[in-house]
C-alpha positions in Angstrom: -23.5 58.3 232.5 -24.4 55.9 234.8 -24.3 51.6 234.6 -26.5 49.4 236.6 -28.3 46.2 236.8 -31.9 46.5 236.8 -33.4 42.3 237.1 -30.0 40.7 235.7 -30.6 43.2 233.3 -27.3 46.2 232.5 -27.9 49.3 231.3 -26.6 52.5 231.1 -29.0 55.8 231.6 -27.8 59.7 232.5 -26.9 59.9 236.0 -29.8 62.5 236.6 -32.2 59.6 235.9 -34.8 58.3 238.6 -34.6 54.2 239.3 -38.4 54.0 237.8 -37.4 55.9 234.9 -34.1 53.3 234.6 -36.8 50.6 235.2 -38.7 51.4 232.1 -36.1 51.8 229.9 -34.6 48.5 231.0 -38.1 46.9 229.7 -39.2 46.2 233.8 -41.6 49.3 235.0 -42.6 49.5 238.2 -46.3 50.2 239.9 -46.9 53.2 240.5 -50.0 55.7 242.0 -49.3 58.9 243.1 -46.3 59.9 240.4 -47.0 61.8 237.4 -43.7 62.4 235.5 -42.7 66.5 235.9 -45.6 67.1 238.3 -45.8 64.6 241.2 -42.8 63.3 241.9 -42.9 62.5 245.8 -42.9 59.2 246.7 -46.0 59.5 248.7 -47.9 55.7 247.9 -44.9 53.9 247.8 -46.1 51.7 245.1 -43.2 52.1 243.1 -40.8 50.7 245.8 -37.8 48.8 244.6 -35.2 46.6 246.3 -31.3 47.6 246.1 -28.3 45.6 247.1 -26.8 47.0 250.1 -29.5 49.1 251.3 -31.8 47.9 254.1 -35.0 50.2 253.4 -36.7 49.6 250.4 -36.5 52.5 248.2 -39.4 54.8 246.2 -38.0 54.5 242.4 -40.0 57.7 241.4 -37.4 60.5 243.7 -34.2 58.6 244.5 -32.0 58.4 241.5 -29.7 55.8 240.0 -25.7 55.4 241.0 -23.2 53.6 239.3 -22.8 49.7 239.9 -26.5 49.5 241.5 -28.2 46.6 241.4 -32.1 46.5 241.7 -34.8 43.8 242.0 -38.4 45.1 240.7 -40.0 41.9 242.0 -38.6 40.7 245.0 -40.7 38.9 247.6 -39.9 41.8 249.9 -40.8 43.8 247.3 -44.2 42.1 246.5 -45.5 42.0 250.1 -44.4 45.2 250.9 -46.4 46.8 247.8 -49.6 44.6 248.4 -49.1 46.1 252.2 -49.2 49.5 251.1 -52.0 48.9 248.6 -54.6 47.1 251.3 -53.8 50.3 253.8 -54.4 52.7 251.3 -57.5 50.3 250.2 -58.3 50.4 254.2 -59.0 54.3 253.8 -61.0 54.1 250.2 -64.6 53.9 250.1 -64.3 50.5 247.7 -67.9 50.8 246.2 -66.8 50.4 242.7 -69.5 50.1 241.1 -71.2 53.2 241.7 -67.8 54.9 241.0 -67.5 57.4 237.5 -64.2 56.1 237.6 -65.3 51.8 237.2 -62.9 50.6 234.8 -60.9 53.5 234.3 -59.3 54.0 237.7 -55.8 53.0 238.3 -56.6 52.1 242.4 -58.9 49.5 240.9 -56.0 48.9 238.3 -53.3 48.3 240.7 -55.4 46.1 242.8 -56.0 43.9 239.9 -52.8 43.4 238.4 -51.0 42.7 242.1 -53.6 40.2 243.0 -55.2 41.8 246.1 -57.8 40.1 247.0 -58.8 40.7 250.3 -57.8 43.2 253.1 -57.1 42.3 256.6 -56.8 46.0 257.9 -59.7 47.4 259.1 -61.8 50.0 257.0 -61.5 53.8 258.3 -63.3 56.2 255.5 -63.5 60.1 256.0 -66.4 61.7 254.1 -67.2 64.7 254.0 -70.1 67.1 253.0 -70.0 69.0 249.6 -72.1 71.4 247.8 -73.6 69.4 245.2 -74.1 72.0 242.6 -70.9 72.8 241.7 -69.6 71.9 238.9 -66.9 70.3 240.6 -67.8 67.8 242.7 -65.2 66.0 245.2 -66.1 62.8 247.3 -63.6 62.7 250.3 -64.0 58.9 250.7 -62.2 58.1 247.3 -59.1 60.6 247.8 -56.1 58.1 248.1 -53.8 61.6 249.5 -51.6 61.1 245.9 -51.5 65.1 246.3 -51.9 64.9 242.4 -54.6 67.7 242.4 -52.7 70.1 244.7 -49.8 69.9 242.3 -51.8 70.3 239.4 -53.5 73.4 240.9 -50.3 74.9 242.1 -47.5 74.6 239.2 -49.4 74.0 236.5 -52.1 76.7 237.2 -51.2 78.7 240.3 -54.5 78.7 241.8 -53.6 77.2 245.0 -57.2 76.0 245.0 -56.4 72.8 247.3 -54.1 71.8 250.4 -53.2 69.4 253.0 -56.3 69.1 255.4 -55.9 67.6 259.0 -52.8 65.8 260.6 -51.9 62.1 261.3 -54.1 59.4 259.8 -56.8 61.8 259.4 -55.0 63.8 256.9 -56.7 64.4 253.8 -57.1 66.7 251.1 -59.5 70.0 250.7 -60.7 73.4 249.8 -57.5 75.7 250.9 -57.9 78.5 253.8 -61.1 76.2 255.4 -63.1 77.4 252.4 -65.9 75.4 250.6 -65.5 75.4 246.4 -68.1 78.2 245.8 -66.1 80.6 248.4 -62.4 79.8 246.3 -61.8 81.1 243.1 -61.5 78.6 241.4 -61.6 78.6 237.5 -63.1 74.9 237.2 -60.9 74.2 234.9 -61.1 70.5 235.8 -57.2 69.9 236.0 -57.9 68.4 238.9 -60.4 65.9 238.0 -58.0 64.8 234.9 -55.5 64.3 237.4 -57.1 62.4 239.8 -56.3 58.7 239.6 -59.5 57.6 241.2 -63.3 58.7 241.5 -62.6 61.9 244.0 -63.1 64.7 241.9 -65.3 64.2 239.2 -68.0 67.2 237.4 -71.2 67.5 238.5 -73.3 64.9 236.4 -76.3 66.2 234.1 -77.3 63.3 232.2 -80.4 63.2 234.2 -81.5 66.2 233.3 -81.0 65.7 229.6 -82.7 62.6 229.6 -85.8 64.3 230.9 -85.8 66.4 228.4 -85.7 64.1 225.7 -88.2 62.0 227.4 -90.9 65.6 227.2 -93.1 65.4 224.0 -93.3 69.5 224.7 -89.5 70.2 224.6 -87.1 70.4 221.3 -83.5 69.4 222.0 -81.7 71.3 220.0 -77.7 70.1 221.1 -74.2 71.4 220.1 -70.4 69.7 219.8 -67.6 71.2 220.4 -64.7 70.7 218.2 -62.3 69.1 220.7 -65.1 66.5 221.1 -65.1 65.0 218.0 -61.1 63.9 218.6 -61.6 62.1 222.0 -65.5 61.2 222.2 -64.5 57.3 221.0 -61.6 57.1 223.8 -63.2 56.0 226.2 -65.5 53.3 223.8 -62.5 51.4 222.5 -64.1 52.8 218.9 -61.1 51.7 216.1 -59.6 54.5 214.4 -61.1 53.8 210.9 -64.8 54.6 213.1 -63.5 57.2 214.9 -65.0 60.2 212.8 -67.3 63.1 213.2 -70.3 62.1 211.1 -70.2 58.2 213.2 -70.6 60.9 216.8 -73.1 62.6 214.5 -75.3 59.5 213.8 -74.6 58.1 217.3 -76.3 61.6 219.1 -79.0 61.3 217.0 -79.9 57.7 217.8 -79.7 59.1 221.7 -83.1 61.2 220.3 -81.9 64.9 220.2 -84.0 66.6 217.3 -81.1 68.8 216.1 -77.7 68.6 216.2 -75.5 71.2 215.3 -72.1 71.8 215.4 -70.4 74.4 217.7 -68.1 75.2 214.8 -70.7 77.5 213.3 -70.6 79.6 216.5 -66.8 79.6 216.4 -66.7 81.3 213.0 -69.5 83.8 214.0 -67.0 84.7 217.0 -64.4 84.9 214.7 -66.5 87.5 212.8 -67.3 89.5 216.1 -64.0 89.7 217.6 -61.6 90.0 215.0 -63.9 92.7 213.8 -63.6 94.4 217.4 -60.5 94.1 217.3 -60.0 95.9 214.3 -61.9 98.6 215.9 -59.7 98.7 219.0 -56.0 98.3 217.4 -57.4 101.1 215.1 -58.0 103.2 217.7 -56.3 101.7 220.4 -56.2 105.0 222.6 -59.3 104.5 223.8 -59.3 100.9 224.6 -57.2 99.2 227.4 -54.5 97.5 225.6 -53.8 94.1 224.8 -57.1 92.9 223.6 -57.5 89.4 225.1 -59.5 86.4 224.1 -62.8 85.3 225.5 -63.9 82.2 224.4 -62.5 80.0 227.4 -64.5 80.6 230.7 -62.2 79.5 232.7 -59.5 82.2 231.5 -62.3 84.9 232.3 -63.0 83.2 235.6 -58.8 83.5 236.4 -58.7 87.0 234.9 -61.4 88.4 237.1 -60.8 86.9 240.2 -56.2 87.5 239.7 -56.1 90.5 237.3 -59.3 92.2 238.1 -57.7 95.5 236.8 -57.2 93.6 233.4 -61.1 92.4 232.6 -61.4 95.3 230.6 -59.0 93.8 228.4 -61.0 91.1 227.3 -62.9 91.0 223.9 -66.5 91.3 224.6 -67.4 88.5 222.4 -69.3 85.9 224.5 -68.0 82.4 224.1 -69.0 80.1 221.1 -70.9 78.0 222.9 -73.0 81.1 224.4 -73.7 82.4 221.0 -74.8 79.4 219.7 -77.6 79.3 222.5 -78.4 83.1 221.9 -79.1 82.6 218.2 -80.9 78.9 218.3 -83.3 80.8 220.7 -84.0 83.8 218.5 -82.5 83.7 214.8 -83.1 79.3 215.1 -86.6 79.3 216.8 -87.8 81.9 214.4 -86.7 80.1 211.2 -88.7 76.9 212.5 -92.2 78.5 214.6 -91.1 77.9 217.6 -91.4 79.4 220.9 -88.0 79.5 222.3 -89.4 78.5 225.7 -89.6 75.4 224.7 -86.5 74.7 223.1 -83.8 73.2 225.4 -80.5 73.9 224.2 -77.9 71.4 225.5 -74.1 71.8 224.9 -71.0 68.2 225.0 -68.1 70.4 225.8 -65.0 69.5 226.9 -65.1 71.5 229.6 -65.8 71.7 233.3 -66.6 75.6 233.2 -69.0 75.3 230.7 -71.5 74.5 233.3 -71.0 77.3 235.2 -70.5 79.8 232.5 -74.1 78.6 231.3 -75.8 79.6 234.2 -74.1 83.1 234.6 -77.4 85.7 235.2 -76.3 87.8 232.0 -75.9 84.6 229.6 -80.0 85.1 229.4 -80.1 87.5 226.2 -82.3 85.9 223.8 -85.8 85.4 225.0 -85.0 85.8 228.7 -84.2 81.8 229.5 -80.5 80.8 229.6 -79.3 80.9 226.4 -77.4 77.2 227.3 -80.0 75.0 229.3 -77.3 72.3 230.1 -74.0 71.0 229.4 -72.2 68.0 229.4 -68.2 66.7 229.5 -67.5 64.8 226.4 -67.4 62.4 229.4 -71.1 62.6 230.4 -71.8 62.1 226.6 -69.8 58.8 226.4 -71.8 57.5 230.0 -75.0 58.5 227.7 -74.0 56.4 224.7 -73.3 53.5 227.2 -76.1 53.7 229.3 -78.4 53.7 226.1 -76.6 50.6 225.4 -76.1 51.6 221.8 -74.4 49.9 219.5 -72.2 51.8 217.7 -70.8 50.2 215.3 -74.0 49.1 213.4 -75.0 53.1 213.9 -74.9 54.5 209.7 -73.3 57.9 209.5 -74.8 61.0 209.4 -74.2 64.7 209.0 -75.2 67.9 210.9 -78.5 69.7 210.8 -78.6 72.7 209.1 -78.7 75.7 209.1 -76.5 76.1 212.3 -74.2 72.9 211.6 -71.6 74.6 209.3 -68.3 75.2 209.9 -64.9 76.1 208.3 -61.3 74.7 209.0 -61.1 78.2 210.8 -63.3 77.3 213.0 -62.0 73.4 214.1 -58.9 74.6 215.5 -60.7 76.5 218.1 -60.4 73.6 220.3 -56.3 73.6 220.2 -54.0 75.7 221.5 -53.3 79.0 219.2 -56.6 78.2 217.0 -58.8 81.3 218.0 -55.6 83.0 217.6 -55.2 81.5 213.9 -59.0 81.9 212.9 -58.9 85.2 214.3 -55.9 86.6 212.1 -57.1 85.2 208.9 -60.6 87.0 209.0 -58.7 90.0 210.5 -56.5 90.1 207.6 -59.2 89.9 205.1 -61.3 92.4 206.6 -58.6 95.0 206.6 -57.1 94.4 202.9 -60.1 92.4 201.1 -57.7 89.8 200.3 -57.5 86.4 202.6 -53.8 85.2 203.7 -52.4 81.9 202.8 -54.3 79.8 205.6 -51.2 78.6 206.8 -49.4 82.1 207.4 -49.8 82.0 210.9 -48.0 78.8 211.2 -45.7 80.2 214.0 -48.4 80.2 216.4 -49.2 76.4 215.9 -48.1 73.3 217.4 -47.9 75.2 221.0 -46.1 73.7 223.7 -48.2 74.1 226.2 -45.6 74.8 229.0 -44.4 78.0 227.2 -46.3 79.1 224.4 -45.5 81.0 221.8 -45.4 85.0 220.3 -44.9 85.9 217.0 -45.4 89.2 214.8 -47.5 89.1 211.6 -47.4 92.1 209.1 -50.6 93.0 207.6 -50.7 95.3 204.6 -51.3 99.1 204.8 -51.6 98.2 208.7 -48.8 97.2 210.1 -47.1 94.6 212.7 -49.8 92.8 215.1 -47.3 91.5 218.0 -49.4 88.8 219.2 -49.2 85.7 221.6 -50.3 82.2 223.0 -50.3 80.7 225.5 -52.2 77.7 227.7 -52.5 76.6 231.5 -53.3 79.3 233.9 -50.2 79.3 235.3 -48.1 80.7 232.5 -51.1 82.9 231.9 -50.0 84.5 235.1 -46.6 84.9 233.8 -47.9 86.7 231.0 -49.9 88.9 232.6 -47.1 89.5 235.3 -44.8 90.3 232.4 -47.2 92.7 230.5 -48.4 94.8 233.5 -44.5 95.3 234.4 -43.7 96.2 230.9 -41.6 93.6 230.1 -43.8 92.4 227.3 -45.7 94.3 224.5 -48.5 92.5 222.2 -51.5 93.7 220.6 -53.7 90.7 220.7 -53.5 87.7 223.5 -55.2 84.2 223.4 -55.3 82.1 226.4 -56.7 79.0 227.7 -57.1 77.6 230.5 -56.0 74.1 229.7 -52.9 73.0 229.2 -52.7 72.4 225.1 -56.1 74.4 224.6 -59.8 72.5 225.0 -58.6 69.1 223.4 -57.1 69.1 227.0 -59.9 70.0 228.9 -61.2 69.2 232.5 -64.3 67.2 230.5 -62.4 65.3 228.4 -61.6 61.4 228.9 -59.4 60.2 230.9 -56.1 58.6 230.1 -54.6 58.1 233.6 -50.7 59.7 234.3 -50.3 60.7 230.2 -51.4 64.0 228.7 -53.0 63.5 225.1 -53.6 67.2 224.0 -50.7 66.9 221.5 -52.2 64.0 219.6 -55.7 65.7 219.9 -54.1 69.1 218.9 -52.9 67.8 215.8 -55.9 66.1 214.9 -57.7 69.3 214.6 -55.1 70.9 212.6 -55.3 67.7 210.1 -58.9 68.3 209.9 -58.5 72.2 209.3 -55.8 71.7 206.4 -58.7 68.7 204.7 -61.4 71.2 204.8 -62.9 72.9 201.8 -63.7 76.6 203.4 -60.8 77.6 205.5 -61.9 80.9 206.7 -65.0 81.6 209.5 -66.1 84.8 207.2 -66.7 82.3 204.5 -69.3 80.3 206.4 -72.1 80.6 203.8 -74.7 79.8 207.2 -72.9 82.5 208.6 -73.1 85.2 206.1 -77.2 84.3 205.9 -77.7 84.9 209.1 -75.7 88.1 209.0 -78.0 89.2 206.0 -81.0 87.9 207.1 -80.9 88.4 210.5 -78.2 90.6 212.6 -77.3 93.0 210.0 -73.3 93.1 210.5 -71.1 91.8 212.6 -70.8 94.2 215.8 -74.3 95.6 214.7 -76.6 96.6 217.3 -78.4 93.8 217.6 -75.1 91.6 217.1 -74.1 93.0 220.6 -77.1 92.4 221.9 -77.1 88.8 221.7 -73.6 87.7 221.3 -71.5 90.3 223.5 -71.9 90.8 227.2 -70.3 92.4 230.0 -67.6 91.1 232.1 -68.1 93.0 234.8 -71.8 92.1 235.2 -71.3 89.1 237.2 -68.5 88.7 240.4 -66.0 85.9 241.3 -66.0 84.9 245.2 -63.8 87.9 247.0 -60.2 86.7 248.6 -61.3 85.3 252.0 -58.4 85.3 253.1 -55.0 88.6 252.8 -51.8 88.2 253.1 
């Protein structure tokens, strides 16, 4: 242990502990841009300098640690001019035009440069910017990139892409596409890590409120709109909603007030792909000699993305269940459009996702099964969706509440948890059970797969009677999916089923989701989910009553012929950019 004065203030911390750390505990934090505890660490805006008696430089709090008898001042004049230096040359180098920023209000440049008072800049401006392909998902504006590095560590330990890298040398260094490549050449996953990582507006996803707008505005189109689960738990973030408002049936009643003419709940597509791929995988691990082996998860594009473009050998592996979000498009355009008259043409189906690969997986060429259209028209980050709500100036606290349309706005606890970590895993396993014995578990049986920490996931082994043992496991961030995968293909590790996303904590941490600058929220999210699952009155995806109509009425059974026809597809039918670059 180590004791040292911290603004007249004495403490006493481990003596592996950083000074900011020390400075926080003492009840004194300091500024800071670029660090992001565990991940960015490297003292690169120092805005976080302190001063210490003895020591002539002033020192970056977030990588030089304490030592007995030290004795730092947070708030020094040195220390005050020397911060609001830094600030106005970063400043110098940042396109300022805040008000056409995605990151007004929320942006902790703007932040800093509130709270230490800066309120002009003597230092002349010099702003890169840089050309970008516009259609991407991912969109990056070089004039806004502060060099915090946040988004190449992000990319690189927490999901080994290596996606971005130091561009250019001296004052003109900045930050880009690795190996001189533009976005659409890399293979990247678009997870969005990035984005959520960035403290300012220079990554952000490509914006389609536009586009959603025009379609309400068209007397000829039906909007016909889907929520995803991890939505409901951080739509009101960003709106300063109170907790006692912050509820499903409120976002419910405030999307219809934007003027869709259904909205449904993505739920119901996660039960039907519970009923599609647990009953494939009953098929394979029954006859698992003739299927590569383990079966893997599909529901998270930007897992499929990694797999195909690291572990092409693998793809096979995957289930063949399309996501839930594709399904739901594939049957609101046939099974949907049928129940109500109406040509499917004209039905635009629009997906809030908290994802940033949503909007590519949409547009794939074989996500087009159900009347030849893409089965998802458009998608939005439960960020777009908030800038919607806003923009419409609604007020949503005198919004009533309301529920979702039926007969595609049903879903179980089963099917809630698909936005957390281990939850497909967790729905999948109690349908699987059921359909194998005709008995359901305990909905809590699978416990041992829950509450994942994201940085290592979890296995476990559930026994199934007159089966046997399914070794399964779970795990998030596409970095220790690599580690899997590594272990697996070496031998090291043997399961029978796998669930992975590519978001640290599952979708409640996805790339679309808001923003809470230099914290990671998917725990609190997580758990909200699994509160709502334990509250609800069906537990199980195969008891979805809308479900098990549209299975009699409509596809048959679940892997039937035309089940696989509209809700599988083919992996290998579309290709991730090839490796540019060998080593």
């Amino acid at each position: 242990m180590v004791t040292l004065t911290i603004d007249d203030i004495t403490l006493t911390v481990p003596d592996d502990t950083t000074i900011l750390k020390a400075c926080e505990i003492a009840g004194h934090p300091v500024p800071s841009l670029c660090y992001w505890e565990e991940l960015n660490e490297i003292g690169a805006c120092r805005m976080c300098i302190v001063e210490i008696d003895g020591v002539d430089r002033l020192v970056p709090s977030c990588i030089d640690k304490v030592s007995e008898g030290m004795v730092v001042h947070t708030n020094s004049p040195r220390v005050r001019a020397a911060r609001r230096t830094n600030l106005r040359l970063i400043l110098s180098q940042h396109n300022g035009d805040c008000t056409l920023c995605v990151r007004n209000g929320n942006c902790s440049l703007q932040k800093l440069a509130r709270e230490l008072n800066v309120l002009y800049n003597p230092f002349p401006k010099d702003i890169q910017y840089n050309v970008w392909d516009m259609t991407s998902p991912l969109i990056r504006d070089n004039s806004k990139c502060i060099k915090c590095m946040r988004c190449i560590q992000v990319c690189d330990k927490i999901q080994s892409l290596n996606i971005w890298d130091i561009a250019g040398t001296g004052s003109r260094v900045t930050v880009d596409v690795s190996y001189n490549r533009n976005i659409r050449e890399a293979d990247c996953s678009f997870c969005g890590q990035c984005i959520t990582h960035c403290p300012t507006g220079a990554l952000r996803e490509r914006d389609d409120t536009e586009l959603v707008l025009e379609a309400l505005a068209d007397p000829e189109i039906i909007t016909v709109l889907q929520v995803a689960p991890a939505v409901r738990v951080a739509w009101a973030e960003e709106l300063g909603i109170d907790s006692d408002t912050f509820s499903t049936p409120k976002m419910v009643g405030v999307l219809k007030q934007l003027g869709f003419d259904y909205v449904f709940d993505t739920n119901f597509a996660a039960d039907l792909t519970i009923m599609e791929e647990a009953t494939e995988f009953i098929e394979r691990f029954t006859h698992r000699d003739e299927h590569p082996w383990p079966m893997f998860t599909s529901c998270c594009p930007g897992w499929v993305r990694f797999i195909k473009s690291n572990f092409p050998e693998m793809t096979d592996n995957l289930s063949s269940a399309k996501s839930p979000q594709q399904m739901f498009g594939a049957v609101a355009k046939s099974y949907f459009a049928k129940s109500i008259g109406v040509d499917p043409h004209k039905i635009r189906m629009i997906s809030i996702m908290p994802c940033v690969a949503k909007k590519e997986e949409c547009a794939l060429e074989p996500m087009r099964d159900a009347c030849g259209d893409p089965d998802v028209d458009i998608v939005l980050t439960t960020r777009e969706f908030t800038r919607m709500v806003r923009s419409d100036n609604i007020q949503i606290n005198e919004i009533p509440d309301s529920d979702f349309d039926h007969p595609l706005g049903t879903g179980t606890g089963a099917a809630v948890i698909f936005g957390t970590t281990g939850g497909v895993m967790d729905a999948a396993l109690r349908s699987a059970y059921y359909f194998l014995t005709g008995e359901n578990p305990n909905p809590d049986a699978f416990t041992a797969i829950r509450d994942i920490d994201a940085l290592h996931g979890r296995e476990a082994t559930f026994t199934i009677p007159g089966t046997g043992d399914v070794r399964i496991a779970v795990v998030s961030g596409l970095g220790n999916a690599r580690k899997l995968l590594n272990n697996i293909q070496s031998g090291k590790a043997h399961y029978d089923f796998v669930e992975v996303m590519a978001c640290p904590g599952g979708c409640v941490g996805g790339g679309g989701q808001p923003i809470v600058d230099g914290i990671h929220t998917n725990v609190h999210r997580g758990a909200a989910l699994w509160h709502i699952d334990r509250g609800q009155k069906i537990r199980f995806s195969h008891e979805n009553p809308d479900v098990q109509e549209l299975y009699k009425s409509y596809l048959g059974s679940p892997c039937s012929g035309l089940a696989h026809h509209l809700l599988h597809t083919d992996h290998h039918a579309w290709d991730m950019p090839k490796h540019l670059v060998t080593e």
